[in-house]
PDB file of N, CA, C and O in Angstrom:
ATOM      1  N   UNK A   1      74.606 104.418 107.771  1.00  0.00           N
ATOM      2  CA  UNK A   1      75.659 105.393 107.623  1.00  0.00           C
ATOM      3  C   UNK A   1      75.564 106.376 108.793  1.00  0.00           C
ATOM      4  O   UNK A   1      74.494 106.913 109.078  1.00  0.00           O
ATOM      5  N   UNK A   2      76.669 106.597 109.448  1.00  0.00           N
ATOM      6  CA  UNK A   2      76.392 107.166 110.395  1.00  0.00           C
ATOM      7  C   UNK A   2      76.873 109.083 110.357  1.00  0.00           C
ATOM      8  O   UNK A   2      78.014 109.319 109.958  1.00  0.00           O
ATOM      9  N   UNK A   3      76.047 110.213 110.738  1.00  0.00           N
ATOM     10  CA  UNK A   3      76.472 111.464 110.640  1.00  0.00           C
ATOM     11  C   UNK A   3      77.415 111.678 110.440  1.00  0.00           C
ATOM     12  O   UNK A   3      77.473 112.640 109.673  1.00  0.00           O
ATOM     13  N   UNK A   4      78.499 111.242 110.752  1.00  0.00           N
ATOM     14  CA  UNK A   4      80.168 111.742 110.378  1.00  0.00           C
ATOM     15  C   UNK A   4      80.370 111.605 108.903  1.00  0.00           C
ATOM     16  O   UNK A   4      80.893 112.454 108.181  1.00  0.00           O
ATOM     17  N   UNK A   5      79.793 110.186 108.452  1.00  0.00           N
ATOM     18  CA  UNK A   5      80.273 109.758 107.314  1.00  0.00           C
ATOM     19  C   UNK A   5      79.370 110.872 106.324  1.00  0.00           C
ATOM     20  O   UNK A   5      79.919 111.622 105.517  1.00  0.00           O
ATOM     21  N   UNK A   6      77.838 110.818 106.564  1.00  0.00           N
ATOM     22  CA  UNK A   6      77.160 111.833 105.701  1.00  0.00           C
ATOM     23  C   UNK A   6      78.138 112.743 105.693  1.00  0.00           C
ATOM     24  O   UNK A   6      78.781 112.613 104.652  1.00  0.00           O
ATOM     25  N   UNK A   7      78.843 114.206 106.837  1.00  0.00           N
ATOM     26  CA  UNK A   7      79.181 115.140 106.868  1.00  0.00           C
ATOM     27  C   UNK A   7      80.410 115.157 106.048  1.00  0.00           C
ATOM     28  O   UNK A   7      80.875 116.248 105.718  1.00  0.00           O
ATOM     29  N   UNK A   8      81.183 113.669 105.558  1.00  0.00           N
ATOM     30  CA  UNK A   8      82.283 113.838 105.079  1.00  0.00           C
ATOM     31  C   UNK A   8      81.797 113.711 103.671  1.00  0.00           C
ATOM     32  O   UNK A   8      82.620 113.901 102.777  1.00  0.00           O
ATOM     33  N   UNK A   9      80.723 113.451 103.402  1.00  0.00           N
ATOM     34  CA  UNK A   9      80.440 113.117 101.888  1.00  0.00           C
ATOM     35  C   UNK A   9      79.879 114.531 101.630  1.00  0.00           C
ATOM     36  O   UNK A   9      80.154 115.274 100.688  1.00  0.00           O
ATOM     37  N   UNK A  10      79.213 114.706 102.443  1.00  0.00           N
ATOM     38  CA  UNK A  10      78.369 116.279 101.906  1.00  0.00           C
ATOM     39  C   UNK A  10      79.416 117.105 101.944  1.00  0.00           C
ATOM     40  O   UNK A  10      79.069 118.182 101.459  1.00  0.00           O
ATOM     41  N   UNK A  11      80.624 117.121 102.317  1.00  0.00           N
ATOM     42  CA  UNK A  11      81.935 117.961 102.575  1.00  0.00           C
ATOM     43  C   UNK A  11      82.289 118.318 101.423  1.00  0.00           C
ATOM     44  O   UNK A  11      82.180 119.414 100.874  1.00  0.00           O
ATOM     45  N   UNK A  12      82.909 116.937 100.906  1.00  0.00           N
ATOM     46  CA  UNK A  12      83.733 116.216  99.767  1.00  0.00           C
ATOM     47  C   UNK A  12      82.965 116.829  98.441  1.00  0.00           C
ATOM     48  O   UNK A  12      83.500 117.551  97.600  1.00  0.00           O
ATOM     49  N   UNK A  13      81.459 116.338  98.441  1.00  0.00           N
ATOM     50  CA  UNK A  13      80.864 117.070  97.073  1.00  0.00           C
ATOM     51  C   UNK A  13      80.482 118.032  96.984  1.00  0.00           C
ATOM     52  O   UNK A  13      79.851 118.285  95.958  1.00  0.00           O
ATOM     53  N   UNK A  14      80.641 118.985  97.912  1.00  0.00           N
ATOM     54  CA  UNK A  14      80.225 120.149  98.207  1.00  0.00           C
ATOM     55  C   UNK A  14      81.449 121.012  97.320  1.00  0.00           C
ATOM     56  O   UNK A  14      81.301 121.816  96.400  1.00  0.00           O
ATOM     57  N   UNK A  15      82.595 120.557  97.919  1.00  0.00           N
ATOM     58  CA  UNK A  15      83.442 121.079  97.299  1.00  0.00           C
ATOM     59  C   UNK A  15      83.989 120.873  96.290  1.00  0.00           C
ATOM     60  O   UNK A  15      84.834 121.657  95.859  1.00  0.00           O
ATOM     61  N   UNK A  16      83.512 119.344  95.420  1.00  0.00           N
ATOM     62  CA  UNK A  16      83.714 118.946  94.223  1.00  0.00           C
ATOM     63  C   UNK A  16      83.027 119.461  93.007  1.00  0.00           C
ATOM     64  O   UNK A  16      83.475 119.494  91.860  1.00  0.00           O
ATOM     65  N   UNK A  17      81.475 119.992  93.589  1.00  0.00           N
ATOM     66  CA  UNK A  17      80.626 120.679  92.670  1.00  0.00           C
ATOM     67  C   UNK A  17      80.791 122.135  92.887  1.00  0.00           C
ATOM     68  O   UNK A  17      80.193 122.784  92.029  1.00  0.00           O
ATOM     69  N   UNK A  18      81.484 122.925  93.860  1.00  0.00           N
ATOM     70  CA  UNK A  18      81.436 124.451  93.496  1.00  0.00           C
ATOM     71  C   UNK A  18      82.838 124.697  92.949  1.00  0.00           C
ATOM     72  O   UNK A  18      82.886 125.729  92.280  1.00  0.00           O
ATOM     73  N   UNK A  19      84.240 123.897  93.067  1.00  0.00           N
ATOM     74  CA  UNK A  19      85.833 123.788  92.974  1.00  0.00           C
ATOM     75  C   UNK A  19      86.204 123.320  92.125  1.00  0.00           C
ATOM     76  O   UNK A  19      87.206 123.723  91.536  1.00  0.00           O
ATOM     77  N   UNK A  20      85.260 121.922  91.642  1.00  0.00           N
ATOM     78  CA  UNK A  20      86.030 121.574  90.625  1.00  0.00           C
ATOM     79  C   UNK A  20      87.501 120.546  90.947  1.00  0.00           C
ATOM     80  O   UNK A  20      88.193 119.939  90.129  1.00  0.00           O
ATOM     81  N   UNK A  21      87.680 120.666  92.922  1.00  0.00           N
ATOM     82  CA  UNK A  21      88.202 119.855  93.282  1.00  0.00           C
ATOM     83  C   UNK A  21      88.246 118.919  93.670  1.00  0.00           C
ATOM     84  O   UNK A  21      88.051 118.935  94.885  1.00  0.00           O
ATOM     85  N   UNK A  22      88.495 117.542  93.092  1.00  0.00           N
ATOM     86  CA  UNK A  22      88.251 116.155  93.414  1.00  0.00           C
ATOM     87  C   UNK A  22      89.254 115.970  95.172  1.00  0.00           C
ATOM     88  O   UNK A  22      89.758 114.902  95.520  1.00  0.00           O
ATOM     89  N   UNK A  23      89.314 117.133  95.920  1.00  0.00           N
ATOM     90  CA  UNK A  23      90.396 116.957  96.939  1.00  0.00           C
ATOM     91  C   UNK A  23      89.859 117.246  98.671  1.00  0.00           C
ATOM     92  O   UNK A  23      88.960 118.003  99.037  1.00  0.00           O
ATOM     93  N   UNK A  24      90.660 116.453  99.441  1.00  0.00           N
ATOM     94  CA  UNK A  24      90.127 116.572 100.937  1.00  0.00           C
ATOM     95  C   UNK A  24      91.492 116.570 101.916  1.00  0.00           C
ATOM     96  O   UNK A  24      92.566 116.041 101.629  1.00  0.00           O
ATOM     97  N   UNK A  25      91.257 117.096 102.804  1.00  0.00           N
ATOM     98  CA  UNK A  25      92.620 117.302 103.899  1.00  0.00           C
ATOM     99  C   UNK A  25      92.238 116.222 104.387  1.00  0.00           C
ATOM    100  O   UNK A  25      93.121 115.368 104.305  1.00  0.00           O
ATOM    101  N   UNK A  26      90.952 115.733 105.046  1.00  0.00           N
ATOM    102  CA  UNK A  26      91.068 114.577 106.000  1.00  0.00           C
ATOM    103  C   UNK A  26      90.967 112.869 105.483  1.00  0.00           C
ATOM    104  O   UNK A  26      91.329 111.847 106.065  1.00  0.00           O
ATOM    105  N   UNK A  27      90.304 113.076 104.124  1.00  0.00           N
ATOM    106  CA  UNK A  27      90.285 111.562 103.470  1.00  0.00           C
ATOM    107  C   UNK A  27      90.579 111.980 102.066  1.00  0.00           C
ATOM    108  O   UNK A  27      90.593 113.086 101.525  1.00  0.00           O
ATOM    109  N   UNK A  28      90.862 110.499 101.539  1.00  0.00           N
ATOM    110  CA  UNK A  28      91.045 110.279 100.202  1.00  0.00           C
ATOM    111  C   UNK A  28      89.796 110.360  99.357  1.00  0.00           C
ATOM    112  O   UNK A  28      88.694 109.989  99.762  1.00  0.00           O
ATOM    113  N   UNK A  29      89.997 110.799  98.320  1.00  0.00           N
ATOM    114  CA  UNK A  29      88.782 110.668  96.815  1.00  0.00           C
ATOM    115  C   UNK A  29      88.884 110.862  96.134  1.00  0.00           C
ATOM    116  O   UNK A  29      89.507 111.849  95.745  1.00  0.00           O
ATOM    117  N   UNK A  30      88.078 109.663  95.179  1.00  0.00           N
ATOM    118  CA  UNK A  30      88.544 109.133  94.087  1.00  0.00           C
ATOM    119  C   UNK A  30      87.221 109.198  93.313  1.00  0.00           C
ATOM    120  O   UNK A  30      86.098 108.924  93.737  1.00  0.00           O
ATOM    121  N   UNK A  31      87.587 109.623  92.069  1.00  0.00           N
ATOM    122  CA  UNK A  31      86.592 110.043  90.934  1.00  0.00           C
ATOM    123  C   UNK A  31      86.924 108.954  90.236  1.00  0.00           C
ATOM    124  O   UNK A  31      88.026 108.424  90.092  1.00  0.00           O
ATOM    125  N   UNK A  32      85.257 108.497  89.568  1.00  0.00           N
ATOM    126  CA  UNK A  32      85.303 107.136  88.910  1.00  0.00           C
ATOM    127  C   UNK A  32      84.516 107.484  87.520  1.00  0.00           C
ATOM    128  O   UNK A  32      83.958 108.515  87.145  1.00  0.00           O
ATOM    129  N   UNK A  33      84.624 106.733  87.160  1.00  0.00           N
ATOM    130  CA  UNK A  33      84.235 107.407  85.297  1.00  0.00           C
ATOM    131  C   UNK A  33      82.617 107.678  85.885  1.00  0.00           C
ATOM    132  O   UNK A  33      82.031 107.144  86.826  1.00  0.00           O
ATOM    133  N   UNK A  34      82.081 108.933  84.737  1.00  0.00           N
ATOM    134  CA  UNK A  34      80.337 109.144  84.708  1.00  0.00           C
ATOM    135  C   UNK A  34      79.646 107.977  84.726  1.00  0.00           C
ATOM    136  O   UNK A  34      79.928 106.978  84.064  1.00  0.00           O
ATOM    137  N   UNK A  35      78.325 108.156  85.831  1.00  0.00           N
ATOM    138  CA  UNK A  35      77.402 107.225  85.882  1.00  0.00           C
ATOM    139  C   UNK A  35      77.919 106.108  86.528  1.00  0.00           C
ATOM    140  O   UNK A  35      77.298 105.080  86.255  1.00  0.00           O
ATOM    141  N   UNK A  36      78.927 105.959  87.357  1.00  0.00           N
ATOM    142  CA  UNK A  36      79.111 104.655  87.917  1.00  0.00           C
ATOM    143  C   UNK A  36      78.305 105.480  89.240  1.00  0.00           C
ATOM    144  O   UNK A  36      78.235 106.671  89.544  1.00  0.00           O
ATOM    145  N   UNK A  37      77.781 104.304  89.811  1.00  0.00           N
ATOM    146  CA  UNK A  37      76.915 103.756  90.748  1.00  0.00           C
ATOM    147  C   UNK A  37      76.989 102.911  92.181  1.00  0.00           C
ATOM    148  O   UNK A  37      76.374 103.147  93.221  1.00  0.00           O
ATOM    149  N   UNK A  38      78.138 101.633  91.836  1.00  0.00           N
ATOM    150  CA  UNK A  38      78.622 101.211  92.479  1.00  0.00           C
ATOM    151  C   UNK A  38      80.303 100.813  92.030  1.00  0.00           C
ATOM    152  O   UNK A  38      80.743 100.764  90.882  1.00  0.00           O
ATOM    153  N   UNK A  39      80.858 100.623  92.977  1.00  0.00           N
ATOM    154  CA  UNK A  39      82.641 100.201  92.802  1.00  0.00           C
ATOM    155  C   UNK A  39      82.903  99.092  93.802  1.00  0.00           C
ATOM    156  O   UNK A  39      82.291  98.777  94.823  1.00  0.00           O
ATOM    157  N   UNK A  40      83.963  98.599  93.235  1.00  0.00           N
ATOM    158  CA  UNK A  40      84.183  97.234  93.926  1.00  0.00           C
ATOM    159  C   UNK A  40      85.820  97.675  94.447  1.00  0.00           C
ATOM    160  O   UNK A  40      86.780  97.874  93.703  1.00  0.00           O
ATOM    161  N   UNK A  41      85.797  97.741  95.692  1.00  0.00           N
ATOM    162  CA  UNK A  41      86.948  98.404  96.575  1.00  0.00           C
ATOM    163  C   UNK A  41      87.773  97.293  97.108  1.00  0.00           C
ATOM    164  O   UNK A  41      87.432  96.724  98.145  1.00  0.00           O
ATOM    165  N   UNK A  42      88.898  96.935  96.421  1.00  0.00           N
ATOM    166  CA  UNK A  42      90.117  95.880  96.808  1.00  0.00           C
ATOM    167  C   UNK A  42      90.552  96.058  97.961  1.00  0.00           C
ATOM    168  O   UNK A  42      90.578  97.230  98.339  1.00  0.00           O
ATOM    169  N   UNK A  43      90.918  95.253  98.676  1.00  0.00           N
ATOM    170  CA  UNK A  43      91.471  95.498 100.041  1.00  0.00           C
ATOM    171  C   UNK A  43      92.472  93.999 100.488  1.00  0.00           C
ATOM    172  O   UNK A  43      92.171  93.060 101.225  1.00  0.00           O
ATOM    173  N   UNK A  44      93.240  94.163 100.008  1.00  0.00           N
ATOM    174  CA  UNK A  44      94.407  92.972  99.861  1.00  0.00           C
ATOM    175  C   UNK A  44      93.631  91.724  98.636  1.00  0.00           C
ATOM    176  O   UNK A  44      93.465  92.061  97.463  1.00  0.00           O
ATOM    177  N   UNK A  45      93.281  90.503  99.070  1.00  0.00           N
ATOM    178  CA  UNK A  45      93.195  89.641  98.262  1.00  0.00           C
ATOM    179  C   UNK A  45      91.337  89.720  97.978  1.00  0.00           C
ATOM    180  O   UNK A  45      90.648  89.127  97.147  1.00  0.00           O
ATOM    181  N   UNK A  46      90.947  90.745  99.093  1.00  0.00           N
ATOM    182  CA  UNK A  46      89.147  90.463  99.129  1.00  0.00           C
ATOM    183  C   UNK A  46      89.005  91.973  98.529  1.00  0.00           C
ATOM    184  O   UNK A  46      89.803  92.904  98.425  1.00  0.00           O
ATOM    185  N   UNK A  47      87.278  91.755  98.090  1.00  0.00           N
ATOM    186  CA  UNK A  47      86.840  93.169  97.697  1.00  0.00           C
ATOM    187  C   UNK A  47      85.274  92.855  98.309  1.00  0.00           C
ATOM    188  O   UNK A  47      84.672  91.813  98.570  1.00  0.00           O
ATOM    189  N   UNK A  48      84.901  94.439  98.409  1.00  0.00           N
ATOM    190  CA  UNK A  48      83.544  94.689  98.541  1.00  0.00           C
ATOM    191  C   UNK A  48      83.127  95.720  97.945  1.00  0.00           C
ATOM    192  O   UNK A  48      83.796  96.670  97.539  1.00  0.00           O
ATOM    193  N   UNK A  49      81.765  95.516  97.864  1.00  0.00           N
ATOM    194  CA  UNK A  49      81.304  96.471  96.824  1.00  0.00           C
ATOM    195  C   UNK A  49      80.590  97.534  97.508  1.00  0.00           C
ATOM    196  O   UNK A  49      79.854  97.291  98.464  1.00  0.00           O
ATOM    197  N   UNK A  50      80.833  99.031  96.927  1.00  0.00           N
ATOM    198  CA  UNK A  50      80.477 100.305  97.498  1.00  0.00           C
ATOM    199  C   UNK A  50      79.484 100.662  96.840  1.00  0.00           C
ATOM    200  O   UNK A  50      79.859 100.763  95.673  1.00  0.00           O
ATOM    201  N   UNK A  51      78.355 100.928  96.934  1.00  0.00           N
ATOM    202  CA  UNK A  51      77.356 101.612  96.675  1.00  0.00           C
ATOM    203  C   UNK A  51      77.138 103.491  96.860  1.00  0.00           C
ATOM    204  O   UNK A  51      77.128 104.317  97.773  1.00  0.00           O
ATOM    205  N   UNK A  52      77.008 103.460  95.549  1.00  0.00           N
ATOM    206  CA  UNK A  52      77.104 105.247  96.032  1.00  0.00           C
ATOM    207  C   UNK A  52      75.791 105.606  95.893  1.00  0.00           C
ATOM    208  O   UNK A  52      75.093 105.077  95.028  1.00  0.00           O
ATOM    209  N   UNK A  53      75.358 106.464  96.658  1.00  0.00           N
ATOM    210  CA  UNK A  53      74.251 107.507  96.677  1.00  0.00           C
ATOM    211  C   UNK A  53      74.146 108.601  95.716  1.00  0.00           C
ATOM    212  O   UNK A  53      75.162 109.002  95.148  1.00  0.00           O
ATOM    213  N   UNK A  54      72.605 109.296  95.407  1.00  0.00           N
ATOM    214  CA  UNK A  54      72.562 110.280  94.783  1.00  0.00           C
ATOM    215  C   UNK A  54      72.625 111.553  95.501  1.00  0.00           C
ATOM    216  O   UNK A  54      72.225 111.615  96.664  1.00  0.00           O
ATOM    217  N   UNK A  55      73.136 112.651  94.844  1.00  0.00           N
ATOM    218  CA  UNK A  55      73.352 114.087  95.812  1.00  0.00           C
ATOM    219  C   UNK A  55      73.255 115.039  94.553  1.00  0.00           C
ATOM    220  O   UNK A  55      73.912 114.922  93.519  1.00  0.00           O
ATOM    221  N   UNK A  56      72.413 115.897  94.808  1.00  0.00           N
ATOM    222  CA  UNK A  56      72.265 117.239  93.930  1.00  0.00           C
ATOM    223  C   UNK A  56      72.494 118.432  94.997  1.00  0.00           C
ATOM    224  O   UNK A  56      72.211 118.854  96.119  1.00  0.00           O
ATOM    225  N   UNK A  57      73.303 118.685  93.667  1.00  0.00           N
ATOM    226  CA  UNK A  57      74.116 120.248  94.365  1.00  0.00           C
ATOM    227  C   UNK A  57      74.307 121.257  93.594  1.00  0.00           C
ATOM    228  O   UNK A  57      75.243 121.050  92.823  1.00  0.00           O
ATOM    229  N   UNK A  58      73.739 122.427  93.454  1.00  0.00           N
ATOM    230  CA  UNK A  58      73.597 123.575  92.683  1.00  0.00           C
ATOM    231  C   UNK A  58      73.725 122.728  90.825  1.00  0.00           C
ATOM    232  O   UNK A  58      74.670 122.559  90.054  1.00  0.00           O
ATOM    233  N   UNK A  59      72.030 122.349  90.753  1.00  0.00           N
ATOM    234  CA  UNK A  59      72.254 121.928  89.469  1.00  0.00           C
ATOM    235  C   UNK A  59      72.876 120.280  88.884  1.00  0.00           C
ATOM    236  O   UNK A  59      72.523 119.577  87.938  1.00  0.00           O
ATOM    237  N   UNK A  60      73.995 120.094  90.000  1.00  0.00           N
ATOM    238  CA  UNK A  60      74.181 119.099  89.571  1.00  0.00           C
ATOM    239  C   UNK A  60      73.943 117.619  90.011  1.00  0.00           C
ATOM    240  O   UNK A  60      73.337 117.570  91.082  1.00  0.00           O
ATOM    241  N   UNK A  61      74.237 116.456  89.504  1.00  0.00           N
ATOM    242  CA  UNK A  61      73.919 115.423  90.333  1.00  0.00           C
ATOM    243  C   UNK A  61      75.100 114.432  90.381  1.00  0.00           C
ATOM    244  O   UNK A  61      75.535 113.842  89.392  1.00  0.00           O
ATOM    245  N   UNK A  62      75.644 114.296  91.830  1.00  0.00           N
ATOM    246  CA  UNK A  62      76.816 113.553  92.032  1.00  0.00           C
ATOM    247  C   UNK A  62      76.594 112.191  92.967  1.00  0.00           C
ATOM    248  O   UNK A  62      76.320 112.213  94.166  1.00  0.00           O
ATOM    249  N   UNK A  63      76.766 111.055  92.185  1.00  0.00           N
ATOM    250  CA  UNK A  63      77.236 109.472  92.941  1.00  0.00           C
ATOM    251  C   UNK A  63      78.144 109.740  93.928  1.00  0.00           C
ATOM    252  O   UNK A  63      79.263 110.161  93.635  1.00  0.00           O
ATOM    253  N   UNK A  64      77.845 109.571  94.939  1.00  0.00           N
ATOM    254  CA  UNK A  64      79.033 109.381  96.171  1.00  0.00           C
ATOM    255  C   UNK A  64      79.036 108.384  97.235  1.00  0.00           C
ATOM    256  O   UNK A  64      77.982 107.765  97.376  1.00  0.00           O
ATOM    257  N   UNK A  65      80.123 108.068  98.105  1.00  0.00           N
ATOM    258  CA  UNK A  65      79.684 107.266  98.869  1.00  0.00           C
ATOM    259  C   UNK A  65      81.333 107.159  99.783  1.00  0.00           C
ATOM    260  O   UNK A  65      82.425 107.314  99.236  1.00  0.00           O
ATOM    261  N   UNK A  66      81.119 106.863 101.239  1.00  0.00           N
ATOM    262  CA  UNK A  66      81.837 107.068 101.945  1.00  0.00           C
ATOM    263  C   UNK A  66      82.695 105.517 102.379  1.00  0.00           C
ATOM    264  O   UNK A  66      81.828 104.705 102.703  1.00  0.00           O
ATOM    265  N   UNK A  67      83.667 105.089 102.445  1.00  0.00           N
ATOM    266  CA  UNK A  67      84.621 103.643 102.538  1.00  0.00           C
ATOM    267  C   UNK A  67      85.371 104.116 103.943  1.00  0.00           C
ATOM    268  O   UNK A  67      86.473 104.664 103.983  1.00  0.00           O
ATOM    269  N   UNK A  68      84.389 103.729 105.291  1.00  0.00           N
ATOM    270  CA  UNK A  68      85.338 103.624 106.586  1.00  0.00           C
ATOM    271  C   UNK A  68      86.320 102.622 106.379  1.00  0.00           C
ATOM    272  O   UNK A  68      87.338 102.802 107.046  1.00  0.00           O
ATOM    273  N   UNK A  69      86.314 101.625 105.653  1.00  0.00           N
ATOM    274  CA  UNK A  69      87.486 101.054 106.005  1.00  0.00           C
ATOM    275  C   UNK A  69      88.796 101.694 105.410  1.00  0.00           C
ATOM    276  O   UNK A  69      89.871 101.687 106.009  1.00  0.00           O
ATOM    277  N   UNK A  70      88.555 102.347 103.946  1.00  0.00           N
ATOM    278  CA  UNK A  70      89.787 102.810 103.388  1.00  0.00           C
ATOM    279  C   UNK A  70      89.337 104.213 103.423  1.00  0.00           C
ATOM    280  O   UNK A  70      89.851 104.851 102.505  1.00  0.00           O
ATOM    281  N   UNK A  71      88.603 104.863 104.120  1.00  0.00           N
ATOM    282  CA  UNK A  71      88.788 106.263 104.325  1.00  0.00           C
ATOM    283  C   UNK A  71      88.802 107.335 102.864  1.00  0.00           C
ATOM    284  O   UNK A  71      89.442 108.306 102.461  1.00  0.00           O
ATOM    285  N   UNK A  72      87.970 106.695 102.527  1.00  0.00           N
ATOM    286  CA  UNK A  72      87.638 107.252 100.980  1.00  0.00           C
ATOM    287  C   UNK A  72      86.552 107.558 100.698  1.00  0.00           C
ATOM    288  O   UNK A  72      85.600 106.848 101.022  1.00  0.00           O
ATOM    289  N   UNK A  73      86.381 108.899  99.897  1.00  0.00           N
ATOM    290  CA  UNK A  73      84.747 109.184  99.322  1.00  0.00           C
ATOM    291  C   UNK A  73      85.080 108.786  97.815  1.00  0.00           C
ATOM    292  O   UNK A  73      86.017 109.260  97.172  1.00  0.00           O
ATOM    293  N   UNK A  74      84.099 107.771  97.319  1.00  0.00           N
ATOM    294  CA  UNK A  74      84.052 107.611  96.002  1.00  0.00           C
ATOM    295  C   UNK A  74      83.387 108.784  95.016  1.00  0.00           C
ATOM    296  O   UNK A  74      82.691 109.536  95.698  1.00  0.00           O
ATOM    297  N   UNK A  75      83.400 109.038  94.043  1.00  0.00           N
ATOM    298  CA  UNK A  75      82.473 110.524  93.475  1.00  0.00           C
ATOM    299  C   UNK A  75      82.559 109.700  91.547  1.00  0.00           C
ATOM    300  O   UNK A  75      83.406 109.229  90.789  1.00  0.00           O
ATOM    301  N   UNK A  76      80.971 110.001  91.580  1.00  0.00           N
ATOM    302  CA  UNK A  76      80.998 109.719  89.887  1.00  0.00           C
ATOM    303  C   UNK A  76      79.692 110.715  89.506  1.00  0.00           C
ATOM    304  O   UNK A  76      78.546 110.379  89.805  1.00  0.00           O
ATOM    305  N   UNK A  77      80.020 112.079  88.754  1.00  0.00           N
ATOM    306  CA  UNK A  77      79.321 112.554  88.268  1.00  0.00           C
ATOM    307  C   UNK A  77      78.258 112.112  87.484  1.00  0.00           C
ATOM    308  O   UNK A  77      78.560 111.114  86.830  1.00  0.00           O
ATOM    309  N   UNK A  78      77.006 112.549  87.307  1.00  0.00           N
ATOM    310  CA  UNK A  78      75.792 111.769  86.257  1.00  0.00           C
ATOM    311  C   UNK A  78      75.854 112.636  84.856  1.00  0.00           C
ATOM    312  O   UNK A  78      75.763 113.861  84.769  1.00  0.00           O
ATOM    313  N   UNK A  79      75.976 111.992  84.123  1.00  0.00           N
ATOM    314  CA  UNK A  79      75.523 112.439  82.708  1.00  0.00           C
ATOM    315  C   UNK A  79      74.571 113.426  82.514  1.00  0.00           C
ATOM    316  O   UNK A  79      73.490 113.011  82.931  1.00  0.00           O
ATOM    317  N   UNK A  80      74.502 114.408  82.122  1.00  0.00           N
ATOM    318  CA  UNK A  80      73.093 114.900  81.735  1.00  0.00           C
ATOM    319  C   UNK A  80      72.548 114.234  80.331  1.00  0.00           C
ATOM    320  O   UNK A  80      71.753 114.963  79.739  1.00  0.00           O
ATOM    321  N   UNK A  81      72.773 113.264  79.841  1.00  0.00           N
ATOM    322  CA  UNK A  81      72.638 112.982  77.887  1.00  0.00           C
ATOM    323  C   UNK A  81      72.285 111.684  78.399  1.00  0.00           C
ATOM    324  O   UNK A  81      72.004 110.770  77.624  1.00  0.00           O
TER     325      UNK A  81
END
């Protein structure tokens, strides 16, 4: 993963865990039900599968993960239960 992509993920949940906003000016993101981990990202007739990372941020702990091809941060909050 290269620095840009970290900086857009640490962006994205940065502002998802203090806002409350699932939202970005420069890419798309998409919140996936609690505890998902990985997602399987369609892209015409093929898919691949996204692996998200762990990130704690004031307290909390957020799945994320960055899609150069579709320019998307995935985000799935963790359960505390």
């Amino acid at each position: 993963m290269s620095s840009e992509e970290k900086q857009i993920i640490h962006r994205v949940v940065e502002n998802f865990v203090r806002t409350g906003n699932a939202t970005d000016e420069q890419v798309k993101v998409t919140c996936l039900p609690v505890n998902k981990t990985s997602f399987v990202e369609q892209t015409g007739n093929d898919g691949r599968t996204i692996l998200l990372d762990e990130y704690k941020l004031d307290g909390k702990v957020i799945w994320a993960s960055y899609s150069a091809r579709s320019g998307t941060v995935y985000l799935s909050l963790k359960s505390t239960h």
